[in-house]
PyMOL Python script that loads the backbone (N, CA, C, O; Angstrom):
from pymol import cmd

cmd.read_pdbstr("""\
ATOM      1  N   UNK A   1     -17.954  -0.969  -6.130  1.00  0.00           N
ATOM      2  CA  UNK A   1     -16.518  -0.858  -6.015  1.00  0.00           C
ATOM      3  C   UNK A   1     -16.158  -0.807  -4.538  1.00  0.00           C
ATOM      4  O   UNK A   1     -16.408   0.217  -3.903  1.00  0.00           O
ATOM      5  N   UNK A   2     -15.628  -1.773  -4.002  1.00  0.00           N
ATOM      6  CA  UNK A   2     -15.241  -1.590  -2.755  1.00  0.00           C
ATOM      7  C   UNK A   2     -14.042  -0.680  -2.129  1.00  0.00           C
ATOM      8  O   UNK A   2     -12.962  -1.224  -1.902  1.00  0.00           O
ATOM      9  N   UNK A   3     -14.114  -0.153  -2.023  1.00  0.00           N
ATOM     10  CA  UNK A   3     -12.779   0.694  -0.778  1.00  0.00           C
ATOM     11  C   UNK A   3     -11.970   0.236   0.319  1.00  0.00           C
ATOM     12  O   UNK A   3     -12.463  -0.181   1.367  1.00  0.00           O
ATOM     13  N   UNK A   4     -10.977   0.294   0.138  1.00  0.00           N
ATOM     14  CA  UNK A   4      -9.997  -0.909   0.733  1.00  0.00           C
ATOM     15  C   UNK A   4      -8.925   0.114   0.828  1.00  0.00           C
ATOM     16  O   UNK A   4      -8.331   0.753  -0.041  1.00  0.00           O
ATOM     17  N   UNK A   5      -8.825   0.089   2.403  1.00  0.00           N
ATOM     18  CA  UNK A   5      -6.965   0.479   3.137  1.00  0.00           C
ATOM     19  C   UNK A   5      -6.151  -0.939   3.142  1.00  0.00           C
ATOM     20  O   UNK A   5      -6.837  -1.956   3.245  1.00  0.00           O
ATOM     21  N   UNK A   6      -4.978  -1.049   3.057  1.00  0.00           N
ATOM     22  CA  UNK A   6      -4.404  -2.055   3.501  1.00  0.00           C
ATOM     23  C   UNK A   6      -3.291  -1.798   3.852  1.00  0.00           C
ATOM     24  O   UNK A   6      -2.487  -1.100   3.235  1.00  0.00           O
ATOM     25  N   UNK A   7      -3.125  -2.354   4.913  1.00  0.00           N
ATOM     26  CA  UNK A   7      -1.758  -2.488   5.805  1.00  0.00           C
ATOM     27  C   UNK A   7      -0.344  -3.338   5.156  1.00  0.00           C
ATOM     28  O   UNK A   7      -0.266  -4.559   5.284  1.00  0.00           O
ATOM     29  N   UNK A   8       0.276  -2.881   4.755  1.00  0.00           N
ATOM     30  CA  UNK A   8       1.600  -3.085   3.701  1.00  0.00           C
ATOM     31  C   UNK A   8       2.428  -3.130   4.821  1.00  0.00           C
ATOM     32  O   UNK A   8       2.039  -2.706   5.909  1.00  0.00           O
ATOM     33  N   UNK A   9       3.659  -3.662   4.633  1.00  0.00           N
ATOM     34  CA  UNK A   9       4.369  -4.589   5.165  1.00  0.00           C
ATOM     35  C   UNK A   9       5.827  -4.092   4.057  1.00  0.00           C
ATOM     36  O   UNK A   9       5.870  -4.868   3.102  1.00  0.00           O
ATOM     37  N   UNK A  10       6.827  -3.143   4.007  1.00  0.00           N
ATOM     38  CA  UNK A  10       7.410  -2.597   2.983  1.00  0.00           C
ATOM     39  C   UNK A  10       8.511  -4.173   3.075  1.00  0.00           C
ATOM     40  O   UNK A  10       8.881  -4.986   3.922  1.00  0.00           O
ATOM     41  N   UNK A  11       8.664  -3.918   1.720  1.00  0.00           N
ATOM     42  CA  UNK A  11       9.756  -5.284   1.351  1.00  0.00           C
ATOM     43  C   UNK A  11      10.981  -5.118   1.440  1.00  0.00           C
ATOM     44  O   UNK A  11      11.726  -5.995   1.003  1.00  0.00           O
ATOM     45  N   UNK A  12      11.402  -4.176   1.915  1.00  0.00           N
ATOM     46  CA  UNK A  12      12.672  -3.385   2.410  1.00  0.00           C
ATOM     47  C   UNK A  12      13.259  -3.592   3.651  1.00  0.00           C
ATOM     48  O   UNK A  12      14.280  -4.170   4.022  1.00  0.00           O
ATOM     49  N   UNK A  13      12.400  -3.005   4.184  1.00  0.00           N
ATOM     50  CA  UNK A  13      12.784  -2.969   6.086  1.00  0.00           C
ATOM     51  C   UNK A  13      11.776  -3.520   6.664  1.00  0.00           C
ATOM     52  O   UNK A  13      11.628  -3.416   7.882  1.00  0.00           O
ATOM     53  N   UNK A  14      10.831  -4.265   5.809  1.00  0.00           N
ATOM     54  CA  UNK A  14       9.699  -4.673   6.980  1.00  0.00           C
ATOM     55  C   UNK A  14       8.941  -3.740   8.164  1.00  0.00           C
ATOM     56  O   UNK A  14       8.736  -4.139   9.310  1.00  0.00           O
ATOM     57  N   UNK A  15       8.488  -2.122   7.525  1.00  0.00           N
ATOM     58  CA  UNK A  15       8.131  -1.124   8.488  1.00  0.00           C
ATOM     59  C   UNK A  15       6.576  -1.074   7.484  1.00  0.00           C
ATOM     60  O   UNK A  15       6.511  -0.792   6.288  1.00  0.00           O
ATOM     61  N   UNK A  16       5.456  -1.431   8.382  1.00  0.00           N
ATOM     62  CA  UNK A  16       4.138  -1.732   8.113  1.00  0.00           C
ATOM     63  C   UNK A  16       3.388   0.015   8.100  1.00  0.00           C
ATOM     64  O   UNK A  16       3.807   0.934   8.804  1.00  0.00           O
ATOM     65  N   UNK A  17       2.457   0.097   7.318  1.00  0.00           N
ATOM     66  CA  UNK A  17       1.914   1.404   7.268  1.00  0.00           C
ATOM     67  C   UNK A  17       0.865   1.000   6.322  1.00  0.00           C
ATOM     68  O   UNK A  17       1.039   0.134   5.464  1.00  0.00           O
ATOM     69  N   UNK A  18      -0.450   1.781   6.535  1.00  0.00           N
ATOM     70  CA  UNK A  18      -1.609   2.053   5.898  1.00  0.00           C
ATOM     71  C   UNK A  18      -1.447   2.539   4.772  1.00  0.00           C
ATOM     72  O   UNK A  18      -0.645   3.463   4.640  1.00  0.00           O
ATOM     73  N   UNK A  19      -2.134   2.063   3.725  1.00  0.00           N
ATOM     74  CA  UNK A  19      -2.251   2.772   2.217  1.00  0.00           C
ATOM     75  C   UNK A  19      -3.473   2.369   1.404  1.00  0.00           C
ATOM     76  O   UNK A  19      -4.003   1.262   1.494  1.00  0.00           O
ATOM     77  N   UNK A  20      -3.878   3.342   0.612  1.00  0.00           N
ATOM     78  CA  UNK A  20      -5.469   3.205  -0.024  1.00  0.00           C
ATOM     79  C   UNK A  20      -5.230   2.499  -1.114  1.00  0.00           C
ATOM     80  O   UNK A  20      -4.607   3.028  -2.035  1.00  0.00           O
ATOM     81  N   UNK A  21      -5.776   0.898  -1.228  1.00  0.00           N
ATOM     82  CA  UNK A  21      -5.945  -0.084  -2.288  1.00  0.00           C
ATOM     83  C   UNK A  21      -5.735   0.397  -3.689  1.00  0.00           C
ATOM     84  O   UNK A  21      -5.244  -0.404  -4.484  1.00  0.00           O
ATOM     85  N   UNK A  22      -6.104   1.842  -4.176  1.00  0.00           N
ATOM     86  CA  UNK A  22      -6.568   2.478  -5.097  1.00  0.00           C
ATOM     87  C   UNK A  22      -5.729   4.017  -5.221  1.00  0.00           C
ATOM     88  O   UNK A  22      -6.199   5.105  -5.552  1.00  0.00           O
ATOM     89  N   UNK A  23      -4.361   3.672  -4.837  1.00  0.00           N
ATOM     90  CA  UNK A  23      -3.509   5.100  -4.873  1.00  0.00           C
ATOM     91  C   UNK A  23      -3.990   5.810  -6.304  1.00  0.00           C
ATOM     92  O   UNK A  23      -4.604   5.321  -7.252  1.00  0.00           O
ATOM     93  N   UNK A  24      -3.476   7.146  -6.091  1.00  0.00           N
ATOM     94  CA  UNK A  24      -3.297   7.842  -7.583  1.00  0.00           C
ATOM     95  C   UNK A  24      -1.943   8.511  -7.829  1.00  0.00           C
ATOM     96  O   UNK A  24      -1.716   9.415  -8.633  1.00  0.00           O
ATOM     97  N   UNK A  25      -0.990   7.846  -6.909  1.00  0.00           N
ATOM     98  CA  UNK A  25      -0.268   8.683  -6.968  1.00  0.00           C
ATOM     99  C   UNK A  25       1.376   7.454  -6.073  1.00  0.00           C
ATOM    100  O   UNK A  25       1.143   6.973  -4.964  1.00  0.00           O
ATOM    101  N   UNK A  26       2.359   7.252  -6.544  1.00  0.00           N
ATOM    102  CA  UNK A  26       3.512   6.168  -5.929  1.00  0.00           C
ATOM    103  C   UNK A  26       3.563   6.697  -4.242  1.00  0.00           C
ATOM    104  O   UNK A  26       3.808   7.765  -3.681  1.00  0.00           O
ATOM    105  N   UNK A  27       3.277   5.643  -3.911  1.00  0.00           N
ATOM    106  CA  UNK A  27       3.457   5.614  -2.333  1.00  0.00           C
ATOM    107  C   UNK A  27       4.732   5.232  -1.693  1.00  0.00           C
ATOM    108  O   UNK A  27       5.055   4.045  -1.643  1.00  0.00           O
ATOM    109  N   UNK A  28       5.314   5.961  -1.309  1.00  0.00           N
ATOM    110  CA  UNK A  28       7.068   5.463  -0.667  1.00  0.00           C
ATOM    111  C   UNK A  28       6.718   4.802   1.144  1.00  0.00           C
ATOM    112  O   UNK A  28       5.623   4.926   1.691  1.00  0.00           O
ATOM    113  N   UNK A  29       7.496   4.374   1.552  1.00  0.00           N
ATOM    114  CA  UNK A  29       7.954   3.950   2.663  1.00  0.00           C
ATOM    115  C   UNK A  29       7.973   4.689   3.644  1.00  0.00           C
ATOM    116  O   UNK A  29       9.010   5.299   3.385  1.00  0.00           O
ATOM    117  N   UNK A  30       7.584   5.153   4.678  1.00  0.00           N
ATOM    118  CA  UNK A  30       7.791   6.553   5.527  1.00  0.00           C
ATOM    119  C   UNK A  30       9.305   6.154   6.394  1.00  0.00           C
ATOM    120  O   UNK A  30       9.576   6.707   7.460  1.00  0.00           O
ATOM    121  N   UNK A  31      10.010   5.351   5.895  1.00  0.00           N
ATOM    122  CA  UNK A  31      11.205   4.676   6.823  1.00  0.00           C
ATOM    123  C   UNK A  31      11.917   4.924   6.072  1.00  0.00           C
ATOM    124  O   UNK A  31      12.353   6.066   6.219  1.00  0.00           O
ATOM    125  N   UNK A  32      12.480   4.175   4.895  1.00  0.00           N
ATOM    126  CA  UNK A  32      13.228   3.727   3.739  1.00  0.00           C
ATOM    127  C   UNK A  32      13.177   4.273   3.125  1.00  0.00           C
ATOM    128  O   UNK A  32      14.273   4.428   2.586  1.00  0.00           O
ATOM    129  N   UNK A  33      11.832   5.284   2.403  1.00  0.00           N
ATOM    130  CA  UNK A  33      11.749   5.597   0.892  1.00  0.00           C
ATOM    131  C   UNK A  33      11.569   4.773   0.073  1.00  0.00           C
ATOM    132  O   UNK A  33      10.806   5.340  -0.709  1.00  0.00           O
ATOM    133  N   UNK A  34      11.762   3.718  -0.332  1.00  0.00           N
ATOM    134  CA  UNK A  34      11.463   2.469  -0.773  1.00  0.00           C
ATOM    135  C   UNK A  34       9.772   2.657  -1.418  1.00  0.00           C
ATOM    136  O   UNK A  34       8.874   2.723  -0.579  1.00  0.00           O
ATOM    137  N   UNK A  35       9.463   2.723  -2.675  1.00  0.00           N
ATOM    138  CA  UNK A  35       8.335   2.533  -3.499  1.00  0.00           C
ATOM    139  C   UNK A  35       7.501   1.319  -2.588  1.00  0.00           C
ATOM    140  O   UNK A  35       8.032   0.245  -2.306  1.00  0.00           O
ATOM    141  N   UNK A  36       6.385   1.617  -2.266  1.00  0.00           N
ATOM    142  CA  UNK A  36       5.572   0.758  -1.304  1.00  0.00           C
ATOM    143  C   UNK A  36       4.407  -0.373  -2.518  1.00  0.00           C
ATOM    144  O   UNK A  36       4.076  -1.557  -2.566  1.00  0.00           O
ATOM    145  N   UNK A  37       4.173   0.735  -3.221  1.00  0.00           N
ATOM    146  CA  UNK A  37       2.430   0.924  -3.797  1.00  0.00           C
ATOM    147  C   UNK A  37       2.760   1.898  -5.291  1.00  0.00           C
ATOM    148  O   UNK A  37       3.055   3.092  -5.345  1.00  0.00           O
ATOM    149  N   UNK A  38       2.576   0.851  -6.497  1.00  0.00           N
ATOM    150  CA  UNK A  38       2.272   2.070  -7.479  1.00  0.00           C
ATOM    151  C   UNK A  38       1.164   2.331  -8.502  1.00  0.00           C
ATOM    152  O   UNK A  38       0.892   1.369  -9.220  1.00  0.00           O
ATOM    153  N   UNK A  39       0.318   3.726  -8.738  1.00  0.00           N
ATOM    154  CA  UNK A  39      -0.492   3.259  -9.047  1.00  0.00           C
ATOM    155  C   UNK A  39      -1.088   2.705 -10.445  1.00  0.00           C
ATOM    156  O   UNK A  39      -0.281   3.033 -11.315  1.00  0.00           O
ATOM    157  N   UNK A  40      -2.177   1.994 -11.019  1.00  0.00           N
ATOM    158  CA  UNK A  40      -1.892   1.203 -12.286  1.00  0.00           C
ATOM    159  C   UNK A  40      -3.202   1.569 -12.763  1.00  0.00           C
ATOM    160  O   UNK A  40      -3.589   0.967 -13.764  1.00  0.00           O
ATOM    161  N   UNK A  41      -3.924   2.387 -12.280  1.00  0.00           N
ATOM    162  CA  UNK A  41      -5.793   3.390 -13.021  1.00  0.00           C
ATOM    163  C   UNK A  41      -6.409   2.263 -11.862  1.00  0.00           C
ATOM    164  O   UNK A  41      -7.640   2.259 -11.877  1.00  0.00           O
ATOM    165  N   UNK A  42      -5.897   1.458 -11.019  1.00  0.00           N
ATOM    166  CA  UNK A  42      -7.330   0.285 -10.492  1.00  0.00           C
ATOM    167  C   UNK A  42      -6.593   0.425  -9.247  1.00  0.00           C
ATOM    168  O   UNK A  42      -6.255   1.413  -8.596  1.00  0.00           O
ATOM    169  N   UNK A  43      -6.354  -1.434  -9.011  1.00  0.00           N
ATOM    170  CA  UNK A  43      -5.819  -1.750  -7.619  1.00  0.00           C
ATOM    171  C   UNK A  43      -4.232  -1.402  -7.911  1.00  0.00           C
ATOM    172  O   UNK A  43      -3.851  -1.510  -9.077  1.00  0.00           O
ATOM    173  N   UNK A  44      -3.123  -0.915  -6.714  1.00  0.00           N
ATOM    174  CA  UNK A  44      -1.868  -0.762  -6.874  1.00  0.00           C
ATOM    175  C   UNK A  44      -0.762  -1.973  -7.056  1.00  0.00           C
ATOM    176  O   UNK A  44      -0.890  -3.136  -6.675  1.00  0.00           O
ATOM    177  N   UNK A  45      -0.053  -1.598  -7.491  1.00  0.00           N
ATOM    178  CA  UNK A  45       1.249  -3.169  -7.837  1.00  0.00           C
ATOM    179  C   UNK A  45       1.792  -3.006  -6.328  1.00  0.00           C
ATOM    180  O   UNK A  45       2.244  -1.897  -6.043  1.00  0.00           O
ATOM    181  N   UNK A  46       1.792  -3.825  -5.515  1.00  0.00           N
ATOM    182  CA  UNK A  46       2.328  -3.693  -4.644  1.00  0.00           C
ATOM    183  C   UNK A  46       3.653  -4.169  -4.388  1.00  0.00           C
ATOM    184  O   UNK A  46       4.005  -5.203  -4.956  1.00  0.00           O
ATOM    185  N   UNK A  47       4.568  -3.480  -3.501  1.00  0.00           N
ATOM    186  CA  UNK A  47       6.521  -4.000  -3.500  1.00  0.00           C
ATOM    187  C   UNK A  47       6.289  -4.667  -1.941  1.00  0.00           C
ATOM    188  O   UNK A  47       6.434  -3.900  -0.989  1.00  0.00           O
ATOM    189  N   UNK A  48       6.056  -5.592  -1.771  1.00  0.00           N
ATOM    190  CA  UNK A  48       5.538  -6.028  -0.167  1.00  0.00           C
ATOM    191  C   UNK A  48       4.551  -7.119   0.382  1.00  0.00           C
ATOM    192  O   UNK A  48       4.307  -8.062  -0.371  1.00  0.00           O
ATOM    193  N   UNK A  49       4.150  -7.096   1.223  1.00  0.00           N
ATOM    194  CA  UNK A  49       2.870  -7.846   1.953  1.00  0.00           C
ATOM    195  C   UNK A  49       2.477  -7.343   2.428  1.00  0.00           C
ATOM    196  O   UNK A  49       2.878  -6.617   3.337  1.00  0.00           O
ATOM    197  N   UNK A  50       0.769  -7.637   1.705  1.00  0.00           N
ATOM    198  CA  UNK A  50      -0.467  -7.086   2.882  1.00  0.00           C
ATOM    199  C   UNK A  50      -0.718  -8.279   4.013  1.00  0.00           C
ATOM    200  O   UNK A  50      -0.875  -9.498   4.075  1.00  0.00           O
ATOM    201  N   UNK A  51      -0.644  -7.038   4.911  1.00  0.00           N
ATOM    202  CA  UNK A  51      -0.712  -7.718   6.419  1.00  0.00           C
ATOM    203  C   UNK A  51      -2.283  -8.027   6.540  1.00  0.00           C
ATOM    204  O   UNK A  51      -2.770  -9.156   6.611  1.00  0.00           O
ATOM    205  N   UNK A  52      -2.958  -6.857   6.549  1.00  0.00           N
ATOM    206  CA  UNK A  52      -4.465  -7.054   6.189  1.00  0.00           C
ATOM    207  C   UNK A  52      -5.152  -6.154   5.784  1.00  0.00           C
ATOM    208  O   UNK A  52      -4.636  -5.146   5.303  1.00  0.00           O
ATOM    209  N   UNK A  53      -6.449  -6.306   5.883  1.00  0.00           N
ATOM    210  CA  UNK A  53      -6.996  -5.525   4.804  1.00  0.00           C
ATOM    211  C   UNK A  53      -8.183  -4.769   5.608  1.00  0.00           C
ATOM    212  O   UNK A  53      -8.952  -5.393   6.339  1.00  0.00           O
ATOM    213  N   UNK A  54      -8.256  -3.484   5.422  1.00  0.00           N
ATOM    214  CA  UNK A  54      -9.327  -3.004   6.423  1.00  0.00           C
ATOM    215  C   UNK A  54     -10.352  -2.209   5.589  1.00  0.00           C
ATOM    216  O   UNK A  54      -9.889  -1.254   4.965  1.00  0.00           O
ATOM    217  N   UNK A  55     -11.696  -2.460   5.482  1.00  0.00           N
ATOM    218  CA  UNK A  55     -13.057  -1.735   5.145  1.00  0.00           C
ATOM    219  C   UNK A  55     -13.022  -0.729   5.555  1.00  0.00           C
ATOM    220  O   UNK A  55     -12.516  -0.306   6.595  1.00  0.00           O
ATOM    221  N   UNK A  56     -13.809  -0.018   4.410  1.00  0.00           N
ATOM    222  CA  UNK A  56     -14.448   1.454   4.665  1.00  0.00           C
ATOM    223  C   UNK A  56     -15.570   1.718   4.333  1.00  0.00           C
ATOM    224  O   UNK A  56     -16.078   1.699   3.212  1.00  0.00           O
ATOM    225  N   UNK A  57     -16.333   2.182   6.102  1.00  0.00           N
ATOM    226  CA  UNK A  57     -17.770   1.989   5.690  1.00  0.00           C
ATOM    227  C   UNK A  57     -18.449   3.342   5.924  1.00  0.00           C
ATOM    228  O   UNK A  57     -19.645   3.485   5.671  1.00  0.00           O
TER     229      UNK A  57
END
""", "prot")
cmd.dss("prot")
cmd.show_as("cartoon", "prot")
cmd.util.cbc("prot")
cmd.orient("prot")
């Protein structure tokens, strides 16, 4: 199972921030409030673009 941060890109205001591939929990916007990331038991539904994707080793 790989572990994956990814850099989101909110679909709102376009204000980029780190979030774990694998939330457990709805991730908001630290700008907007705006639902970023929600989680679905796996990978999150994302409201946005990943900018990229960063390993954890």
């Amino acid at each position: 199972m790989a572990q994956k941060f990814l850099k989101v890109e909110c679909g709102e205001c376009g204000n980029q921030q780190k979030i774990y591939s694998r939330p457990a929990s709805k991730v908001e916007c630290m700008v907007c409030s705006e639902p970023i990331a929600k989680p679905t038991g796996g990978k999150a539904e994302l409201n946005g673009n990943v900018v990229t994707e960063l390993e954890v080793e």
